[in-house]
matplotlib code that plots the C-alpha trace (Angstrom):
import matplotlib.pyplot as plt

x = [121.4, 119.0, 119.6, 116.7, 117.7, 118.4, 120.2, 122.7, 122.8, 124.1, 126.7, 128.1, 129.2, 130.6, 132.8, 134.3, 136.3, 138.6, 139.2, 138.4, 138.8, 136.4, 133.2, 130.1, 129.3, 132.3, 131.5, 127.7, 129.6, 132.0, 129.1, 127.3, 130.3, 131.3, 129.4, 131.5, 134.7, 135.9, 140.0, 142.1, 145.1, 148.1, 150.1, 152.7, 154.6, 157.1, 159.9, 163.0, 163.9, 167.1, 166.4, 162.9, 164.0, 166.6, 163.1, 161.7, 164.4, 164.6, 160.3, 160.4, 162.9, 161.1, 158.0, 159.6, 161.2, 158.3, 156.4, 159.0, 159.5, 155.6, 155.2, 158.6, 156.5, 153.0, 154.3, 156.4, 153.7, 151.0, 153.7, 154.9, 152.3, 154.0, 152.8, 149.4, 148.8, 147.0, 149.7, 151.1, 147.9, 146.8, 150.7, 149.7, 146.8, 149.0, 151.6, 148.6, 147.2, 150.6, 150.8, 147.2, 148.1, 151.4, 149.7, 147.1, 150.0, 153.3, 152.1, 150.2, 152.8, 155.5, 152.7, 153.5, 157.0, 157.4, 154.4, 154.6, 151.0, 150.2, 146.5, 144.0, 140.3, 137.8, 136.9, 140.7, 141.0, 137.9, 139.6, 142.7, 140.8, 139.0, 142.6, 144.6, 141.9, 140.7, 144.4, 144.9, 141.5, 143.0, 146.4, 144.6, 142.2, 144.7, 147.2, 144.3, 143.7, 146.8, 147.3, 144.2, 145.7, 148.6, 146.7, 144.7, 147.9, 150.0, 147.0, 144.8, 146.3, 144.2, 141.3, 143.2, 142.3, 138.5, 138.7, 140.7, 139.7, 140.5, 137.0, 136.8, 141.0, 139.1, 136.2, 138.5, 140.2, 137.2, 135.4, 138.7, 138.7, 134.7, 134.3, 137.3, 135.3, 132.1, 133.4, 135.3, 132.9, 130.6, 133.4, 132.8, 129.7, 129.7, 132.7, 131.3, 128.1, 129.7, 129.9, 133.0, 134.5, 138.2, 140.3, 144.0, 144.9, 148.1, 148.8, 151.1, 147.7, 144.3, 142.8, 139.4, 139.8, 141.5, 138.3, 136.0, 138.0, 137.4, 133.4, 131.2, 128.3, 127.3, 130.3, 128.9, 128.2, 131.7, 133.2, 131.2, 131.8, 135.8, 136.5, 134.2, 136.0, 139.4, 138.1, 136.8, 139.6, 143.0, 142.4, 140.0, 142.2, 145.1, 143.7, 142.5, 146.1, 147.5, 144.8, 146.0, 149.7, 149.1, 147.8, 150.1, 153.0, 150.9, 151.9, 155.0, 156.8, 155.1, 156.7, 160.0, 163.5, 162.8, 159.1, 159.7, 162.5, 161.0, 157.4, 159.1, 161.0, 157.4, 155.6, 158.1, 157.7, 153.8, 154.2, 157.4, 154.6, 152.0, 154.0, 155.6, 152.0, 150.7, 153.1, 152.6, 148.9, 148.6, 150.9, 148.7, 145.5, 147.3, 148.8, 145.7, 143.3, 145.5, 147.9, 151.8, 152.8, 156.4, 157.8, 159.1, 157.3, 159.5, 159.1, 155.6, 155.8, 157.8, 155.8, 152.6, 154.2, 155.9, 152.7, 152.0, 155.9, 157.4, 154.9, 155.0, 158.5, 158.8, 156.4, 158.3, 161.5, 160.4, 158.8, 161.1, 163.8, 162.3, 160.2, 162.0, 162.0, 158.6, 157.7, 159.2, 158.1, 155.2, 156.7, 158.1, 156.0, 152.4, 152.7, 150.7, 148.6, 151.2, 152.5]
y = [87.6, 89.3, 90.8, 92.3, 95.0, 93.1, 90.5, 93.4, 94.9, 92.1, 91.3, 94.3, 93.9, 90.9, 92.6, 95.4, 92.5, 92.1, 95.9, 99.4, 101.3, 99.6, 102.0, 100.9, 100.3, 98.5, 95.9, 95.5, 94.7, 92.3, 90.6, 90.4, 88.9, 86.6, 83.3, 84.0, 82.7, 80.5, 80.4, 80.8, 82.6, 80.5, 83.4, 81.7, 80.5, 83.5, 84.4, 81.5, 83.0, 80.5, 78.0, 77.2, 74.8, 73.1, 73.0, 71.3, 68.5, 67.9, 67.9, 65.5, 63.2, 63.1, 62.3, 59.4, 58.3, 57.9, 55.8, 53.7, 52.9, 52.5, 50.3, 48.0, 47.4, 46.7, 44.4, 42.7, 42.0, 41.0, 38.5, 36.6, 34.2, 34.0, 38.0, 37.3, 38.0, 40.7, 43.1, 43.1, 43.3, 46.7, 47.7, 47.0, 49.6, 52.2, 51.9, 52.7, 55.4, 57.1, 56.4, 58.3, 61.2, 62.1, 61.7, 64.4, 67.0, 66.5, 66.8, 70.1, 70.7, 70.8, 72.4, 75.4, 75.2, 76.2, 78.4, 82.0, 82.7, 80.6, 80.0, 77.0, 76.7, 75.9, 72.5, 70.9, 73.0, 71.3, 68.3, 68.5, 69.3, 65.9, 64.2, 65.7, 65.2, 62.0, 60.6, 62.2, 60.1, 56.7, 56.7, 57.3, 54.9, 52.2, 53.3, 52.7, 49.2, 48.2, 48.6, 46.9, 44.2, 44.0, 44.0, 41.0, 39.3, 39.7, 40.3, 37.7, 35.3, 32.5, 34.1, 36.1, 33.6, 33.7, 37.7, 38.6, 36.9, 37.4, 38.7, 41.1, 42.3, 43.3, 44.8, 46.9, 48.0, 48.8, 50.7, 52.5, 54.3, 54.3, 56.0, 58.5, 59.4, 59.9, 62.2, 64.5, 64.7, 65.8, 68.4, 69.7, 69.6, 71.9, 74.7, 74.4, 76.4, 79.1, 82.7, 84.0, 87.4, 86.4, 84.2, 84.6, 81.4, 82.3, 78.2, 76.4, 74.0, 74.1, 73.7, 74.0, 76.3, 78.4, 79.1, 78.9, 81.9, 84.0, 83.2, 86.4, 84.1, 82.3, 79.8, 78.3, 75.1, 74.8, 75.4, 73.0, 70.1, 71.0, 71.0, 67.7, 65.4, 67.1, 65.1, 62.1, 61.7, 62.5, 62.3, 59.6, 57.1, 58.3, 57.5, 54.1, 53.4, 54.5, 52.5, 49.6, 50.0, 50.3, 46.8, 45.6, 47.2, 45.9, 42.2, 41.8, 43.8, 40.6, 38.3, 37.6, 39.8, 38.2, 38.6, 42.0, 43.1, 41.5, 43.1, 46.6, 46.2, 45.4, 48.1, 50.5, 51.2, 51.6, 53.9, 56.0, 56.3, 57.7, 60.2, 61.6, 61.9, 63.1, 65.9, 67.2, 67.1, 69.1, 71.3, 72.4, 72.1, 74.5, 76.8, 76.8, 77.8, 80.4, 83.3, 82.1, 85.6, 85.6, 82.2, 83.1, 82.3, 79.3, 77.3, 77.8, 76.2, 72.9, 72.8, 72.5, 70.2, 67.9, 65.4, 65.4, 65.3, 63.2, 60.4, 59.2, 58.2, 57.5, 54.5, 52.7, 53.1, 52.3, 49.4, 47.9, 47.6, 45.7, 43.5, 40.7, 40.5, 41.8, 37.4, 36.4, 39.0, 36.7, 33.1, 33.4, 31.3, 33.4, 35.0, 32.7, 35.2, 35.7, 31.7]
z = [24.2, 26.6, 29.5, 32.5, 34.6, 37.6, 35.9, 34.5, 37.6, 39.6, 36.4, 36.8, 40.2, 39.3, 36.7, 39.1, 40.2, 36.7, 36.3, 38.0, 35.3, 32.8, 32.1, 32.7, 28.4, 28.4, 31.2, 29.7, 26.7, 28.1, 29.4, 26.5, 25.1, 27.6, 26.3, 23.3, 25.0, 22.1, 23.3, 26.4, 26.5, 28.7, 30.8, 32.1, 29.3, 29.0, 25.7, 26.0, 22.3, 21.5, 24.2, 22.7, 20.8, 23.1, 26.3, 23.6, 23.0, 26.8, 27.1, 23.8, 25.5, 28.9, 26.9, 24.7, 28.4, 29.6, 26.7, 26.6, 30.2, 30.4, 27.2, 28.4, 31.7, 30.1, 27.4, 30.2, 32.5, 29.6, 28.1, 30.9, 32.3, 35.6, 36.1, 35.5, 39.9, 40.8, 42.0, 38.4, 37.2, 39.3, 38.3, 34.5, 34.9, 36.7, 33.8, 31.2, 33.4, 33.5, 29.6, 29.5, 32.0, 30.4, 26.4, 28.4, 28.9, 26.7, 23.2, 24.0, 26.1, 22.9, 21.0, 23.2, 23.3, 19.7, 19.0, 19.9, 20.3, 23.5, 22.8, 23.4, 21.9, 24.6, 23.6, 23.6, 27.3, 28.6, 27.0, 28.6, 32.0, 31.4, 30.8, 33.3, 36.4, 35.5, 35.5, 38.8, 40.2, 38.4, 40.1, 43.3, 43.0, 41.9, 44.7, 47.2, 45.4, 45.6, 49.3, 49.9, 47.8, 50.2, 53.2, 52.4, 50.9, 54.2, 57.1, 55.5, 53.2, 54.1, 52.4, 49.8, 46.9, 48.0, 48.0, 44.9, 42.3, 38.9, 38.5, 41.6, 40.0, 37.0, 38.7, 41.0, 37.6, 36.0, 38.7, 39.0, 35.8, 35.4, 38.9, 38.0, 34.0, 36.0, 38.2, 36.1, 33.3, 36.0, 36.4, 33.3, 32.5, 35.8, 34.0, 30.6, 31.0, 32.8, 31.5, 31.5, 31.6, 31.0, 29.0, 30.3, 32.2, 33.9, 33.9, 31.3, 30.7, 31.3, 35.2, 36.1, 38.9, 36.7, 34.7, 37.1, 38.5, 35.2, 35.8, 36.1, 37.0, 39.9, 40.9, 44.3, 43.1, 41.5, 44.4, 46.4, 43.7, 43.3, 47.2, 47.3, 44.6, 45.7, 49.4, 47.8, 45.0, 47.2, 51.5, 51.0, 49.1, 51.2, 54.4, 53.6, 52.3, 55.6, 58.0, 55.1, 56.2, 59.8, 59.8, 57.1, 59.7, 62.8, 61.7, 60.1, 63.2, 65.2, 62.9, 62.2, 60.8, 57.4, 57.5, 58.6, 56.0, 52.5, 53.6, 53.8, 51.0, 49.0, 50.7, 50.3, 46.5, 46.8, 49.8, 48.1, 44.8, 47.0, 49.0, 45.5, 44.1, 46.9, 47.7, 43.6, 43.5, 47.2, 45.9, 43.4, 44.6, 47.6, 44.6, 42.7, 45.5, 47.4, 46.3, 46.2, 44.6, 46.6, 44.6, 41.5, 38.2, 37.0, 40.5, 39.8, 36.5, 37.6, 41.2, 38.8, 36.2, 39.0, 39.2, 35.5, 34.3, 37.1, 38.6, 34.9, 34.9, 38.9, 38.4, 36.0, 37.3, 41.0, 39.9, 36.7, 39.3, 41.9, 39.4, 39.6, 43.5, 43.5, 42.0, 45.1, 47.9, 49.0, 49.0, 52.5, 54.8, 56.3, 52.6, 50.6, 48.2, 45.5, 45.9]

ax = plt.figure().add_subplot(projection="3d")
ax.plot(x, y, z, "-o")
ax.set_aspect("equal")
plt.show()
């Protein structure tokens, strides 16, 4: 690899950042070396000696948890005719986005557990980034789908068979997942190029603003993308939902006790989804972009893991308990869209 002078110069700088006390040889040779980055090296993961294997019983069971509880749901919903609606049919995709997002995380995760040399090649990190961020822009997209589902349901149930049609539930699906690939590939085709002068992630998994930290080159338009998807993918969605359950709230407190009581008790589940989602992912777009050095290391870990370990299994349970009444939320009179 060739280098001008100016080009060096300006590299150098760049390097004074990751240490002080590196000569000036030795940073021209980290640079030369940085497009050679072929691993990453996971800090955070610290010695649990004997209670390795007893973190990885509990992680495997979590796991297994949550493919089963995801699986019972899907197969549920597929087999009986009488789901075939739209909610259960925006639910169905949740349950194989949280089958997706989980499969992104746990098996590496495990992988870790029991290895003592806490080490990830670049491609199954970018991999994993891919995973892990595209799952975070499906169960956002779908949460936002689902509340616009329930607004025309209860605000305009007149038109509610005209509007969702099986076609446009498919669509919705489709662009759902399509729009959330596009993005995040875009991601990292963005981090993949970039020169590095690091490898030590101090995450238990792969994050893209974790490398693009370690970058000696020119991260601008990284930045710019990141802080524009983060937008697009988590206040967007979340303030349609809210403008959604203002008018969803707007007319059943102008109906009756009934009305009233059974369209809570359907919102509810969707809103308590959103809030747990939300409050994981801001956590870590919060503990990813600023210094949090007074919490201690381990709250770090399970603050990062919360929206990858626990949304999973949240889901399931929230919504396999209330299935049955969920058929019958919508056949109170005004409520025609799930008749």
């Amino acid at each position: 690899m060739v280098y001008d002078e100016k080009c060096l110069k300006c590299e150098i700088v760049c390097l004074q950042d990751y240490s002080e006390d590196t000569t000036q040889g030795d940073r021209i040779q980290l640079i030369i070396n940085s497009s050679k980055v072929s691993y990453f090296t996971l800090a955070a993961y610290f010695d649990t000696s004997t209670l390795k294997y007893f973190c990885f019983t509990v992680v495997l069971s979590l796991y297994l948890l949550i493919l089963c509880a995801n699986v019972l749901l899907i197969v549920v919903i597929c087999v009986n005719r009488s789901l075939h609606e739209p909610m259960y049919m925006f639910l169905c995709s949740l349950f194989v986005n949280e089958l997706y997002g989980s499969t992104g995380l746990f098996p590496f995760l495990l992988l870790q557990i029991l290895s003592d040399v806490h080490t990830v090649s670049a491609p199954l990190c970018f991999l994993q980034i891919f995973c892990v961020f595209s799952y975070v822009c499906v169960e956002f997209c779908i949460l936002a789908v689902m509340s616009y589902d329930r607004y025309l349901a209860i605000c305009c149930p007149l038109q509610y068979h005209t509007r969702m049609t099986p076609a446009t539930v498919v669509l919705l699906i489709a662009l759902s997942w399509l729009y959330s690939f596009l993005t995040i590939l875009t991601l990292i085709l963005l981090i993949a190029p970039l020169e590095l002068c690091g490898n030590v992630i101090n995450k238990v998994y792969c994050l893209n603003y974790s490398i693009v930290k370690l970058a000696c080159s020119e991260t601008t338009a990284n930045n710019i993308y990141g802080l524009f998807i983060t937008a697009l993918t988590v206040f967007v969605p979340v303030i349609l939902i809210l403008c959604s359950y203002m008018r969803i709230l707007k007319v059943c407190f102008s109906g009756s006790k009934q009305t009233r009581q059974k369209a809570v008790s359907t919102c509810t589940p969707h809103l308590s989804s959103l809030l747990n989602f939300s409050f994981g992912v801001c956590f870590e777009v919060i503990q990813s972009r600023f210094s949090l050095s007074s919490m201690h290391s381990m709250v770090h870990i399970v603050l990062s893991l919360y929206f990858l370990t626990c949304q999973p299994l949240f889901n399931p349970v929230l919504y396999g308990l209330n299935i049955k009444a969920c058929k019958h939320v919508f056949c109170i009179k005004g409520f025609t869209g799930y008749r």
